[in-house]
N, C-alpha and C positions, 0 to 999 in steps of 0.2 A: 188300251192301244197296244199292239200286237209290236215286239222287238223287230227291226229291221234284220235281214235274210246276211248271216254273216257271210263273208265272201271267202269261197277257197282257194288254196294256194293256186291253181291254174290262174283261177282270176285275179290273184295280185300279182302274180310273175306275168301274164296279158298286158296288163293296165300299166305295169311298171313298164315294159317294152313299146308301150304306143305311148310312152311321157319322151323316151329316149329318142324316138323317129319324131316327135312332134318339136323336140331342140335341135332336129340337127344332126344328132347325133349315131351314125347308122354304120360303123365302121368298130375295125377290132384294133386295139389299140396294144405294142408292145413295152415293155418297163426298158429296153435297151436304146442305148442311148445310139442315133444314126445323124451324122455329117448330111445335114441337107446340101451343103458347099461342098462336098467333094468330087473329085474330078472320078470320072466312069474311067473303071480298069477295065484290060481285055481279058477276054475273060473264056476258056475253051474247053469242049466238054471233057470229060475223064470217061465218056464210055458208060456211066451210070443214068445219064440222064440230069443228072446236076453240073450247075460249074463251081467250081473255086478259083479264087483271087490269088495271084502270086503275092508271097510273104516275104517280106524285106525288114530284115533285122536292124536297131536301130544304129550298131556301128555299122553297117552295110551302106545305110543312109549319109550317115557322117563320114566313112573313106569316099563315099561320092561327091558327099558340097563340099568338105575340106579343102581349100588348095593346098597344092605341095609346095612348101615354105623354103627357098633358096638356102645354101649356107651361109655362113657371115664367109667373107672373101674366098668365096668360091672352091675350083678345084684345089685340094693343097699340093699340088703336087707343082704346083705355079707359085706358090709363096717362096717370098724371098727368101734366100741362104745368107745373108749378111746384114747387119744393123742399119748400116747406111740408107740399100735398097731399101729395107724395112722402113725407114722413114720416109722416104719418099713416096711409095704402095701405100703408106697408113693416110695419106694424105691425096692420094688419086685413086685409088681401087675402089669401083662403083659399089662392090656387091657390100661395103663393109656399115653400110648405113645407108638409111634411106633420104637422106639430105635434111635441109631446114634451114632456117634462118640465120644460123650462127658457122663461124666459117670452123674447119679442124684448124686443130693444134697440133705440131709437132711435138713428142717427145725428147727432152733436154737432156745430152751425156753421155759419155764415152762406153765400150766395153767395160767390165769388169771391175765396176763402180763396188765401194765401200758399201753404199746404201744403196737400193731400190724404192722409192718411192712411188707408190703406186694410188691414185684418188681415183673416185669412179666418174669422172669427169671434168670436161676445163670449165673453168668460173662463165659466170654471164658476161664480167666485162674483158675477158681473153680475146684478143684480137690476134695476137702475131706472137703472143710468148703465154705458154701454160703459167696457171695460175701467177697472173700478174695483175690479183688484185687481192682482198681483202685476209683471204685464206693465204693466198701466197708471202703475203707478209708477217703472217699468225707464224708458218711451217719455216721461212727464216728465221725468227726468232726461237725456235723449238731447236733448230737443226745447230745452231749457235749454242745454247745450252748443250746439246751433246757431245760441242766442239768438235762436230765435222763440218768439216768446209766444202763450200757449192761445189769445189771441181771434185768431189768425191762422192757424187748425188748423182744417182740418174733417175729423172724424174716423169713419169707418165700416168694418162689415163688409162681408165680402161673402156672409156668411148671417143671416140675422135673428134666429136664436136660436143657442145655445151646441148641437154637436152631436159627442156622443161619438166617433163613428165613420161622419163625411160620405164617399160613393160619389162624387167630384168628377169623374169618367168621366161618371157620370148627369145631375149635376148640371149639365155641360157640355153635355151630349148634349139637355138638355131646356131650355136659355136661360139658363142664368145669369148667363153673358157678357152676351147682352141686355141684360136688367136693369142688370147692374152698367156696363155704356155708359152706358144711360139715365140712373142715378141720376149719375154723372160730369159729363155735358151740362146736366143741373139744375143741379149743384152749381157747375160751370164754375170749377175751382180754377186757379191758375198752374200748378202742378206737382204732380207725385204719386209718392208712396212707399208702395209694396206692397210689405207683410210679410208671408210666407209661400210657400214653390216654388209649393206646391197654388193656391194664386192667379194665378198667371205664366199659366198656356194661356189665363184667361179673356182677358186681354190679346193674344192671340197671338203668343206665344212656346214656341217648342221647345226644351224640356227637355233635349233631345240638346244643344241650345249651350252653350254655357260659358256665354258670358256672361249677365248680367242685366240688363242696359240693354234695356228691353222699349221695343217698338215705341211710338213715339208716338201720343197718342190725336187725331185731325181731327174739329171739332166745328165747325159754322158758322165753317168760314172761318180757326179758330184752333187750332194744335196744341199738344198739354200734354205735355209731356217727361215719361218714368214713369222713376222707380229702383227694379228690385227689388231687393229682400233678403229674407235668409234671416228665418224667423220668429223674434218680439219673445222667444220662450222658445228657442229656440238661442241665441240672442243674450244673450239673458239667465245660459246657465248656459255659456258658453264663452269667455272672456279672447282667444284669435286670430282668433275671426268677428266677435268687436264691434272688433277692430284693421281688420279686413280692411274690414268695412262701411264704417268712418270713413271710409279712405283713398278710398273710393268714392266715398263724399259728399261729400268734399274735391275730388275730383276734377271732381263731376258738375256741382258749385255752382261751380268755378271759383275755389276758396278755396286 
């Protein structure tokens, strides 16, 4: 019996092409990847005979959906000149937060206060007096040990109502800093203690450093030494950070 007629390359590159049409399959296929869902750009010729698609860079894309983000309390050129006003604006001025559940809090205390105390917010259960609840009675007792007394406190946040879960990225990013200068310059204390890390960048201080001793504030002429610390509710439920803090304060006050 005689070997079957081997078949040549025409004939199997033939046969392989009529398996391909007999699947289906009759079309050229590219390895790039193409958006069946995208929307048809217009598209105009260049005089060659071809089009191209206008090119949009992707911060091009982002300055267009981005909104432009308000300042915290608006023009400053409308901000209060005196403490007083300043209190009153810190508690009606729309643009200074975007409302919620819990009502502002005034800041407590005269000019030219001994201390500045400064928290990055009023308590949960602050209703009509900053922290007058569980911290606020932690920070008397602190403030006792120092042997300064309440009428030598002036005591503020540095957001105007209690806020479950503040974005201080944004908040930074849209003046709060500002603000909380300004309301500082009004108040014009000797010295200042800032409770809470999330408060420290307003001050301009990086995070990355160890320390806490935030840069000094320069106000006409006069500079206010700041101490941060760790917030009044770390401090309150941790025995080695209220050691740690003291020796701070011991140290900062020259005691």
């Amino acid at each position: 019996m005689s070997d079957p007629k081997t078949p040549d390359l025409a004939d199997e590159f033939a046969a392989a092409l009529q398996w391909w049409r007999m699947a289906g399959v009759d079309h050229d296929y590219d390895d790039v990847a193409t958006s069946w869902l995208a929307e048809p750009q217009m598209q105009e010729p260049d005089g060659s005979g071809e089009t191209a698609a206008p090119l949009v860079s992707p911060a091009e894309k982002k300055a267009v959906s981005a909104p432009i983000k308000a300042s915290l309390g608006g023009d400053r050129a409308s901000w209060p000149s005196d403490l007083a006003a300043f209190h009153h604006w810190w508690l009606t001025e729309p643009s200074l937060d975007s409302g919620g559940s819990f009502p502002r809090i005034s800041p407590i205390g005269k000019v030219g206060a001994k201390l500045m105390i400064i928290v990055s917010e009023p308590e949960e259960q602050d209703r009509d007096k900053l922290l007058s609840g569980p911290r606020g009675i932690f920070l008397g007792n602190v403030l006792a040990a120092m042997n300064i007394k309440a009428d030598e406190v002036y005591l503020a946040a540095a957001l105007p109502r209690h806020m479950p879960l503040p974005d201080w990225d944004e908040l930074q990013a849209t003046g709060l800093g500002d603000v909380l200068h300004h309301h500082i310059a009004l108040a014009a204390p000797e010295k200042i203690c800032a409770f809470g890390r999330n408060i420290w960048p307003l001050f301009g201080h990086d995070l990355t450093q160890p320390s806490a001793n935030l840069p000094n504030i320069n106000h006409d002429s006069r500079s206010v030494p700041i101490l941060g610390a760790e917030g009044l509710a770390e401090l309150l439920r941790s025995a080695p950070r209220r050691e740690r803090f003291w020796q701070r304060w011991l140290e900062w006050t020259g005691n």
